[in-house]
C-alpha positions as a Markdown table, in Angstrom:
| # | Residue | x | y | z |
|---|---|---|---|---|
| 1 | Unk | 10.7 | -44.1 | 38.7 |
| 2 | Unk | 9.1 | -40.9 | 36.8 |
| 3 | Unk | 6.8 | -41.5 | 33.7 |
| 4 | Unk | 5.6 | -38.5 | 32.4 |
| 5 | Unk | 2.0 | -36.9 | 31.7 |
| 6 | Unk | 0.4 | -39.1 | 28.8 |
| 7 | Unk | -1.7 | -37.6 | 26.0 |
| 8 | Unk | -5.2 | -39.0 | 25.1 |
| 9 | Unk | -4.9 | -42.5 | 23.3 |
| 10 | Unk | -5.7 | -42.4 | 19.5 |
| 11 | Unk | -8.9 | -43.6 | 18.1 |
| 12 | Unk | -10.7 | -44.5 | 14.5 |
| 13 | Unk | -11.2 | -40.9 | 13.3 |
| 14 | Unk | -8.8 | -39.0 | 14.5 |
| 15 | Unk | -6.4 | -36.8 | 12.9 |
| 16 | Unk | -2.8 | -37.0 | 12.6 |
| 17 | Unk | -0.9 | -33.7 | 11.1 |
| 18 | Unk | 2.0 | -34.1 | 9.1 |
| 19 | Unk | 4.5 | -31.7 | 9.8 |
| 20 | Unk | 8.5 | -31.1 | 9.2 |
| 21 | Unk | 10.7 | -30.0 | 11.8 |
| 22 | Unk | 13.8 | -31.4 | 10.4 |
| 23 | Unk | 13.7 | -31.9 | 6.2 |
| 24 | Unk | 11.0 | -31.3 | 4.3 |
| 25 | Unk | 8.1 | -33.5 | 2.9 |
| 26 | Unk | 8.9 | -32.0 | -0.5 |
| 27 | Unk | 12.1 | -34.2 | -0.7 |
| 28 | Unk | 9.7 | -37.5 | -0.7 |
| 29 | Unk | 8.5 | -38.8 | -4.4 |
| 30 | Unk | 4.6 | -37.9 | -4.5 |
| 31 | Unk | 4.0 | -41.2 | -5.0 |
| 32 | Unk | 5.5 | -42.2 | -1.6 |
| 33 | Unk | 3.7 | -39.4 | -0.1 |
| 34 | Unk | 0.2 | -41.0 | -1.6 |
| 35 | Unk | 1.3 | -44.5 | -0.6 |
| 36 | Unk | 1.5 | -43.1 | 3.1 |
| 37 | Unk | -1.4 | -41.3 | 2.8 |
| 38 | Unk | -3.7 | -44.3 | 2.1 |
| 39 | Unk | -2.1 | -46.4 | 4.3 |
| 40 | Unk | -2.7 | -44.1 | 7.2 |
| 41 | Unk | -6.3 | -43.1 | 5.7 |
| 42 | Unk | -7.0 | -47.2 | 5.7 |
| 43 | Unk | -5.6 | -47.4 | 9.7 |
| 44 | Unk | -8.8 | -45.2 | 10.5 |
| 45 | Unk | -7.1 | -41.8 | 10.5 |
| 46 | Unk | -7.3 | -38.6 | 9.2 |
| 47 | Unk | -4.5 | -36.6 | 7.7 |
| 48 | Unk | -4.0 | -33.4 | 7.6 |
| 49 | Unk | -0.3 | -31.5 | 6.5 |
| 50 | Unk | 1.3 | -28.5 | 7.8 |
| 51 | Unk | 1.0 | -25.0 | 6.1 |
| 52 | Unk | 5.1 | -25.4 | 5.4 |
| 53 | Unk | 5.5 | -29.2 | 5.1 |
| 54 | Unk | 6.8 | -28.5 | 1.8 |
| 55 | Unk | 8.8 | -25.4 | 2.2 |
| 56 | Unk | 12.3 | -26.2 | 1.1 |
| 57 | Unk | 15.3 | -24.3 | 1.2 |
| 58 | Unk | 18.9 | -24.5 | 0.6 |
| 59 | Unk | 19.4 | -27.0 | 2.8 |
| 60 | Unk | 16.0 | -29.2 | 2.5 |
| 61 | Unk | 14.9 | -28.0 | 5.6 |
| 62 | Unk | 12.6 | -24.7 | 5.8 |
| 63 | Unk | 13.0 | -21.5 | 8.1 |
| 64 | Unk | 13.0 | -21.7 | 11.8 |
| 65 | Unk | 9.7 | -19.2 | 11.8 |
| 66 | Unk | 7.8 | -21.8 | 9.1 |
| 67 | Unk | 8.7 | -25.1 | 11.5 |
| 68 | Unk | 8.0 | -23.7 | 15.1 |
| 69 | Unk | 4.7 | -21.9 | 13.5 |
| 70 | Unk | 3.7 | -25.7 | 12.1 |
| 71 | Unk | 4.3 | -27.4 | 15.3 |
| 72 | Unk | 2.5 | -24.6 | 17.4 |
| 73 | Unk | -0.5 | -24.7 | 15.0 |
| 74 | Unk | -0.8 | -28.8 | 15.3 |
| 75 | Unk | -0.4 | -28.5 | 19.2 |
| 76 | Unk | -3.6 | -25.4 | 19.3 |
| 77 | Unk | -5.7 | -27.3 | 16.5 |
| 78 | Unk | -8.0 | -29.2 | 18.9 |
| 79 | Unk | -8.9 | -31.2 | 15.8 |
| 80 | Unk | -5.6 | -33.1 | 16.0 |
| 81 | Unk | -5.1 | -35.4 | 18.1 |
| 82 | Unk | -1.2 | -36.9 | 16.8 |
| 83 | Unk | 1.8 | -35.6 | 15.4 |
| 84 | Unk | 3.5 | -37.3 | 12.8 |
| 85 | Unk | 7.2 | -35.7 | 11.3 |
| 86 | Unk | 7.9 | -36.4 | 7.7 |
| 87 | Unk | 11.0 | -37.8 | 7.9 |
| 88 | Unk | 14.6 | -36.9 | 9.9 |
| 89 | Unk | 17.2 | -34.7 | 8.9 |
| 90 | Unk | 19.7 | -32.7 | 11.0 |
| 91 | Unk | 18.2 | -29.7 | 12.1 |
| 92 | Unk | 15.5 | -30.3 | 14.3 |
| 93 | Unk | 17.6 | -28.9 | 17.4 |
| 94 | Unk | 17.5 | -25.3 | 15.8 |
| 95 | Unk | 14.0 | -25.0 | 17.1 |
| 96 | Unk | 14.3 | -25.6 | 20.9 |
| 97 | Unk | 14.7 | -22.4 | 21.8 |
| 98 | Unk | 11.9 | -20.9 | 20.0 |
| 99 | Unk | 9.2 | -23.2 | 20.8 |
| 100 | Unk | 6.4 | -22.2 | 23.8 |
| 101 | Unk | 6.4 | -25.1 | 26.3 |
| 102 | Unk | 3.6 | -24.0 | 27.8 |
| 103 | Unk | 1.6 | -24.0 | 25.4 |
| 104 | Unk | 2.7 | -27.1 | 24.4 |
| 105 | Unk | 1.9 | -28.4 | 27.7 |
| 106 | Unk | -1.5 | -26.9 | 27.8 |
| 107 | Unk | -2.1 | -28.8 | 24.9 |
| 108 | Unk | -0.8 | -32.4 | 24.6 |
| 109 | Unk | -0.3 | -34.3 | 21.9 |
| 110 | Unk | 1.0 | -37.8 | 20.5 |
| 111 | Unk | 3.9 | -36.8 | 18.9 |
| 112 | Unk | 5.9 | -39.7 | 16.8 |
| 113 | Unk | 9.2 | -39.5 | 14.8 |
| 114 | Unk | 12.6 | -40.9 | 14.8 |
| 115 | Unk | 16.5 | -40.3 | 14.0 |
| 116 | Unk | 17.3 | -36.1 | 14.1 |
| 117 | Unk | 13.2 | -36.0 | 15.8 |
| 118 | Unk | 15.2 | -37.3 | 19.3 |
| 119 | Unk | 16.3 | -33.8 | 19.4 |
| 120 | Unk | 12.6 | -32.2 | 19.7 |
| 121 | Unk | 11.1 | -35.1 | 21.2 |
| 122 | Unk | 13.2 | -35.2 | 24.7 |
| 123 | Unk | 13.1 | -32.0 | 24.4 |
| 124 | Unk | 9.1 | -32.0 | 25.1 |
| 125 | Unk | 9.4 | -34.3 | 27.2 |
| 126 | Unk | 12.2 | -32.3 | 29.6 |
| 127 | Unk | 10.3 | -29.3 | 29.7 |
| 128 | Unk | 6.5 | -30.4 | 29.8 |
| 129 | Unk | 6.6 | -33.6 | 31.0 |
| 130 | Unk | 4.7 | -35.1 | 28.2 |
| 131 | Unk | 5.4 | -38.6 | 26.9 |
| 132 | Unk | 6.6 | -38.0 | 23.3 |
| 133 | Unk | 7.5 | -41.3 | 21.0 |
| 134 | Unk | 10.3 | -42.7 | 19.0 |
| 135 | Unk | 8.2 | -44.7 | 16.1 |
| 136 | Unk | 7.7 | -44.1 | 12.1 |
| 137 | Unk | 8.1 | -40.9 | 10.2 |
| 138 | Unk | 4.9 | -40.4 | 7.8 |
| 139 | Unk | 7.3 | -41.9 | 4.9 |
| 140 | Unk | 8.1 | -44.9 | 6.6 |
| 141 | Unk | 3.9 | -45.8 | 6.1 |
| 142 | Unk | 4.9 | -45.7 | 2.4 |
| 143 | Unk | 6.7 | -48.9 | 2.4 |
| 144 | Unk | 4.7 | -51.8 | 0.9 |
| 145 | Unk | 7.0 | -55.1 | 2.4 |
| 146 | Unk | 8.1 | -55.4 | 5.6 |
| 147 | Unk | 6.2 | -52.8 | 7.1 |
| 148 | Unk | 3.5 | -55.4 | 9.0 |
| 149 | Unk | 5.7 | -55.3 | 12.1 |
| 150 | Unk | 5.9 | -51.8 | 12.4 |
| 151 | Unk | 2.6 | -50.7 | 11.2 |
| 152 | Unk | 1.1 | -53.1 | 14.5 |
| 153 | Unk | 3.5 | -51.7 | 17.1 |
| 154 | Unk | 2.4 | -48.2 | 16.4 |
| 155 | Unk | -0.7 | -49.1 | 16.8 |
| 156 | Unk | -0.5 | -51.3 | 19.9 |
| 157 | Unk | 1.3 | -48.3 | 21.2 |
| 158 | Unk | -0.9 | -45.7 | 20.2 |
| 159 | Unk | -4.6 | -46.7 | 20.2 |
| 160 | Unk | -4.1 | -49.8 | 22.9 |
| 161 | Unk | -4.1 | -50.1 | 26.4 |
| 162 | Unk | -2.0 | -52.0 | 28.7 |
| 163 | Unk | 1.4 | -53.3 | 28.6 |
| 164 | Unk | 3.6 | -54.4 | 25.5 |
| 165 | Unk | 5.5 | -57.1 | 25.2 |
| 166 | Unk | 7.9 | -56.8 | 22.5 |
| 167 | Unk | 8.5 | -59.7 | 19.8 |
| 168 | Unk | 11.2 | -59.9 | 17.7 |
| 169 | Unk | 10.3 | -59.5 | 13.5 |
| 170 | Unk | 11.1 | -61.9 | 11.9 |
| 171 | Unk | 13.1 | -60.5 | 9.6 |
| 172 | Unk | 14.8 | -57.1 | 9.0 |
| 173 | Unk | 15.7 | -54.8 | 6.2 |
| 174 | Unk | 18.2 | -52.1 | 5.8 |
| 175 | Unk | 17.8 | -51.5 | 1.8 |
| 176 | Unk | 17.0 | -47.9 | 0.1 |
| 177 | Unk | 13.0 | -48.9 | -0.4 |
| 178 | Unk | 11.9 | -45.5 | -1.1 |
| 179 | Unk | 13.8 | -45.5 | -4.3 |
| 180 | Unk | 12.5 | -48.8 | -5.8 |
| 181 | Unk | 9.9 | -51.0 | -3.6 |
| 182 | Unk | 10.3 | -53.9 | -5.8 |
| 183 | Unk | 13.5 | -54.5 | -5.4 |
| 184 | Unk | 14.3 | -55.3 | -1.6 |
| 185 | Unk | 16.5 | -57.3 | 0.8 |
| 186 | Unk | 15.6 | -59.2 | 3.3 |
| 187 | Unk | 17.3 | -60.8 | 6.3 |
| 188 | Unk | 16.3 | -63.3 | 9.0 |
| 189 | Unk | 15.8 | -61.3 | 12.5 |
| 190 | Unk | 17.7 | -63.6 | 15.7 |
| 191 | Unk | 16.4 | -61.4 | 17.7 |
| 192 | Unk | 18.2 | -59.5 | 20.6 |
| 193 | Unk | 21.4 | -60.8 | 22.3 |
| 194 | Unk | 22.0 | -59.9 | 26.0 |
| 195 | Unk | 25.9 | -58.3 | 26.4 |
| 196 | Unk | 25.5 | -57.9 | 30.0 |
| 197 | Unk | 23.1 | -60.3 | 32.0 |
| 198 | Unk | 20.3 | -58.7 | 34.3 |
| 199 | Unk | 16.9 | -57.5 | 34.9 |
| 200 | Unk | 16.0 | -53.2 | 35.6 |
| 201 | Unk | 13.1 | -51.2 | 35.7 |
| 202 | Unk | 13.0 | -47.5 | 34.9 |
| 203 | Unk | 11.9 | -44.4 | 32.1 |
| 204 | Unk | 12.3 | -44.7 | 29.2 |
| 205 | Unk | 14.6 | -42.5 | 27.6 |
| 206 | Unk | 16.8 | -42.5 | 24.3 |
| 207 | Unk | 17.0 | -42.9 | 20.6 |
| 208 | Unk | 19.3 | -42.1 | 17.7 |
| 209 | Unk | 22.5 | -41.5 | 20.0 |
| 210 | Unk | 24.5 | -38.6 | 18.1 |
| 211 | Unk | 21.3 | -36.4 | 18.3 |
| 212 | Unk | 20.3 | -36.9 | 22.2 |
| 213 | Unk | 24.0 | -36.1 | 22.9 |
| 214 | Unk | 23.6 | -32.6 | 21.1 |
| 215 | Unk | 21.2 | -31.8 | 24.1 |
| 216 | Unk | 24.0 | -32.2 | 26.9 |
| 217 | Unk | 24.7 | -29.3 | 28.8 |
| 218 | Unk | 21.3 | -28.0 | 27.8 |
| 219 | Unk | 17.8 | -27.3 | 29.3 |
| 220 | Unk | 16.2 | -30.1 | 26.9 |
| 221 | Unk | 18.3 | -32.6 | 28.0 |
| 222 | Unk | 16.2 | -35.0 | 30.0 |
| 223 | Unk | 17.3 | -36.6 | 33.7 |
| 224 | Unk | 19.1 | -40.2 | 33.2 |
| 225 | Unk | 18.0 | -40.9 | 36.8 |
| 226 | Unk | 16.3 | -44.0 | 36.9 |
| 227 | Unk | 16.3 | -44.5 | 33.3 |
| 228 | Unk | 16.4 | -47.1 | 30.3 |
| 229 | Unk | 18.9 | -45.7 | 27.6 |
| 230 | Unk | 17.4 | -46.5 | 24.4 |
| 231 | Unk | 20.1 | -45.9 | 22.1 |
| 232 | Unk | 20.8 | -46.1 | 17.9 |
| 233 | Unk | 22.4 | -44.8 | 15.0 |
| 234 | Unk | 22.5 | -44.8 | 11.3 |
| 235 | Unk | 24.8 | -45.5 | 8.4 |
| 236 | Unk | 27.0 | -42.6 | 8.8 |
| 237 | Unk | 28.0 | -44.2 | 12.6 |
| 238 | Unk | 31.2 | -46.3 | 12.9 |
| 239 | Unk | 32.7 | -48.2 | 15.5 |
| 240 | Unk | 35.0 | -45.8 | 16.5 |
| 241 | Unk | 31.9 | -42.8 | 16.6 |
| 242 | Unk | 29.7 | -45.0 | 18.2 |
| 243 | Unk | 32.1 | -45.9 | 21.1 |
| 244 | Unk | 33.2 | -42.0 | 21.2 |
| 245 | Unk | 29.5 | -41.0 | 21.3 |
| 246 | Unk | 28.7 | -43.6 | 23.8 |
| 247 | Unk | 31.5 | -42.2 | 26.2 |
| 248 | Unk | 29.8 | -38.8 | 26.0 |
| 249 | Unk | 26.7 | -39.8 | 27.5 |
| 250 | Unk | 27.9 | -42.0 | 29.7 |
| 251 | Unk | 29.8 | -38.6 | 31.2 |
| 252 | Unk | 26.5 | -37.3 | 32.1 |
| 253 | Unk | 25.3 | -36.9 | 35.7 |
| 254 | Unk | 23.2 | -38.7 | 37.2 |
| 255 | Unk | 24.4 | -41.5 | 34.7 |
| 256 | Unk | 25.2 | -43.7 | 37.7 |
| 257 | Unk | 21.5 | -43.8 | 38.6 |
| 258 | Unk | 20.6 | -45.6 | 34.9 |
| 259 | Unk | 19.5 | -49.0 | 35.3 |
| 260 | Unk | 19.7 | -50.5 | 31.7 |
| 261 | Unk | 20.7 | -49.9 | 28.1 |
| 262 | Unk | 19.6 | -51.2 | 24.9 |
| 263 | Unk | 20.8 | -50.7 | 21.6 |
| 264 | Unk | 18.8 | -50.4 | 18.5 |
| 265 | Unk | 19.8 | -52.5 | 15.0 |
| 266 | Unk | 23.1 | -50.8 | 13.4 |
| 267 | Unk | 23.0 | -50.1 | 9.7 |
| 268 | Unk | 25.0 | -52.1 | 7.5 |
| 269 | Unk | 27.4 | -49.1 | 6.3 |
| 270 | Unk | 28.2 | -48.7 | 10.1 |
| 271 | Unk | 30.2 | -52.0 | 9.9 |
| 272 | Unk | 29.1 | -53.1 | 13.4 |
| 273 | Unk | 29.5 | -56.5 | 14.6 |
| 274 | Unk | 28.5 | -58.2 | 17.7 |
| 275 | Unk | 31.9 | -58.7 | 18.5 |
| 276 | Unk | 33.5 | -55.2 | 18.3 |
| 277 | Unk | 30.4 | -54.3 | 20.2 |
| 278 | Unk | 30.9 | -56.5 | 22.7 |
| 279 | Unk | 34.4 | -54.7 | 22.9 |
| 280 | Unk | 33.0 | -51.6 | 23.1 |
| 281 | Unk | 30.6 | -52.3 | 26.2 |
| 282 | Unk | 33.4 | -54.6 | 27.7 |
| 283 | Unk | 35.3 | -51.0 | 27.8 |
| 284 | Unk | 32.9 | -49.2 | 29.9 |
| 285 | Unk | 33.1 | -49.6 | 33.5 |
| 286 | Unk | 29.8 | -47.3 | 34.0 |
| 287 | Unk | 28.0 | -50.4 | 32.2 |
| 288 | Unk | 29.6 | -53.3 | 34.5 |
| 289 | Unk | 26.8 | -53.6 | 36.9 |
| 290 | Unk | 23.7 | -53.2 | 34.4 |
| 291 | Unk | 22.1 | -55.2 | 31.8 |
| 292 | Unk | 22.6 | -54.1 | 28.1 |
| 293 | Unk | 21.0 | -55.8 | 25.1 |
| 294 | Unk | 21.6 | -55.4 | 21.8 |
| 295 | Unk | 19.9 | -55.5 | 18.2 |
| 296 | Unk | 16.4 | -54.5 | 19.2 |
| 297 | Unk | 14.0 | -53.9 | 16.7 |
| 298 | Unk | 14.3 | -49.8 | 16.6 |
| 299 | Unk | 16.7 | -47.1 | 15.0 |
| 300 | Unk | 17.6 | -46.5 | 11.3 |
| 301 | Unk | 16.8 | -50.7 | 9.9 |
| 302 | Unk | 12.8 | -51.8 | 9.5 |
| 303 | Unk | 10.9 | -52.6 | 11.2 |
| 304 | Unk | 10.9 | -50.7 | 14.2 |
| 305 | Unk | 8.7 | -51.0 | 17.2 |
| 306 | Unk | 7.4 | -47.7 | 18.9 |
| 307 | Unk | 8.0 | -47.0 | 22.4 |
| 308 | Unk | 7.2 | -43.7 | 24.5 |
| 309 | Unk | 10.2 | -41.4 | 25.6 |
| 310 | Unk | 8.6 | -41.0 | 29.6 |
| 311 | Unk | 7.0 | -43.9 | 29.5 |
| 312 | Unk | 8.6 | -47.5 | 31.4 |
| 313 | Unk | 10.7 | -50.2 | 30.4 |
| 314 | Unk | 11.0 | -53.5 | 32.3 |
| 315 | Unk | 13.9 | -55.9 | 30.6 |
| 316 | Unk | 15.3 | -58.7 | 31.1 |
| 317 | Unk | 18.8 | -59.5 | 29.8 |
| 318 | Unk | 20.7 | -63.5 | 29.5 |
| 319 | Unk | 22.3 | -65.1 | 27.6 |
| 320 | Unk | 19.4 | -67.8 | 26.5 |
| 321 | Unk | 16.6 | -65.0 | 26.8 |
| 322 | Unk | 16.0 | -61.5 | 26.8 |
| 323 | Unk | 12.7 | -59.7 | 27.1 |
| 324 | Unk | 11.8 | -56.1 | 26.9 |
| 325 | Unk | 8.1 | -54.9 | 28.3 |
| 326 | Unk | 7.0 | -51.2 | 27.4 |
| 327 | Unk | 3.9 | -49.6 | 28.8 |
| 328 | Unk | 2.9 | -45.6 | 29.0 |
């Protein structure tokens, strides 16, 4: 098994840029914005923003130039020490080819995000080597309920030392909180559900499924060798695109050498259910032999536990206990 080259744990006093490779900041309400400032301001941190967080264009996004210059800047700046994106999008993958990987690498950093981030996160980590991590966006700090469980994880993960054992929330919410935070829905969390039995070690690799799959064929597509696929998607996902986009992947070489999947929480809209998932694994032969869990605390529903693309994953998958273990 191959982890990758961690970046210096945070600490009290360090500085976190926010910065927008995929939309822009400008499409958060100011008040969320504040509310996720103070929250990250009362973890311990600073917070600094990116000279083009707020550049917005026709499609909420901002020019290739304005994103790569952001991220280069936060990599140089040896005043920060973490990366946070603003939130996800769809665009993030028009940078790959633009950004310096070696100064990247000469300059590691923690660098968290989630949904279209996958895209410039495994791509990091497939051409440095650095562990990069699948966690909040700056807006998800600006929820005021349910946020406990996802607040801790990131900082287990990124100030802590040692091995995580991950426990279920107990509950879950997949609601539009950043339009109205008093008016939310809650659900009780059962936890994970093992669809095939087993126990696998390997790297950590994987996140919102549709975007790691845009990186096939391509020099930022990480090696599955050895690997534990984490894998989700959001509201716009379906049965039928989830199974299709599933396929893909599991075409990939070296697919034969991944020891275990596990799937994030689906979104309501996606009109999952256990048991047309549980049709959908059943279909794939490639997944016979491994363990694969489903409903994990991570992907497009809150909370979400953070967990570090090149980093390990030890699970344990049956049918009256499952247990995942993450460590850097």
């Amino acid at each position: 098994m191959i982890m990758g080259k961690q970046a210096p744990k945070l600490k009290a006093g360090d500085e976190i840029r926010i910065l927008s490779p995929s939309r822009s900041l400008s499409i958060v309400s100011k008040e969320n914005r504040l509310i996720a400032l103070n929250k990250l301001e009362g973890l311990g941190f600073k917070v600094s923003f990116s000279q083009h967080v707020l550049e917005n264009d026709d499609f909420a996004s901002s020019s290739i130039e304005s994103r790569v210059a952001d991220l280069h800047e936060a990599f140089i700046d040896p005043k920060v020490k973490g990366i946070l994106t603003s939130i996800g999008g769809y665009n993030a993958n028009q940078l790959l080819a633009h950004l310096d990987y070696e100064l990247i690498s000469a300059h590691p950093k923690r660098l968290c995000g989630y949904s279209d981030i996958t895209a410039l996160s495994h791509a990091i980590y497939a051409k440095t080597g650095i562990i990069t991590y699948a966690g909040p966006h700056f807006l998800t700090f600006a929820m005021l309920r349910g946020n406990d469980y996802t607040t801790t994880y990131f900082q287990r993960l990124m100030l802590g030392e040692g091995s995580i054992q991950i426990q279920s929330s107990p509950e879950w919410s997949d609601d539009t909180w950043y339009l109205d935070q008093d008016r939310r829905s809650f659900h009780r969390n059962a936890g994970p559900y093992a669809i095939h039995e087993g126990e696998a070690e390997g790297t950590i690799v994987g996140g919102n499924l549709c975007t790691l799959n845009l990186l096939q064929g391509t020099p930022y597509m990480p090696s599955l060798k050895g690997t534990i696929l984490f894998v989700e998607d959001d509201y716009e996902s379906s049965p039928a695109t989830f199974d299709r986009d599933l396929q893909s992947l599991l075409h990939q070489p070296e697919f034969d050498q991944v020891k275990g999947i596990i799937i994030g929480r689906f979104q309501k809209a996606s009109h999952m259910t256990e048991e047309l998932l549980r049709q959908i694994i059943s279909s794939k032969r490639e997944l016979a032999s491994i363990p694969v869990i489903a409903d994990a605390d991570f992907g497009h529903t809150t909370p979400q536990f953070t967990y570090p693309i090149g980093g390990k994953a030890i699970i344990r998958a049956y049918s009256d206990r499952v247990s995942i273990e993450i460590c850097e």
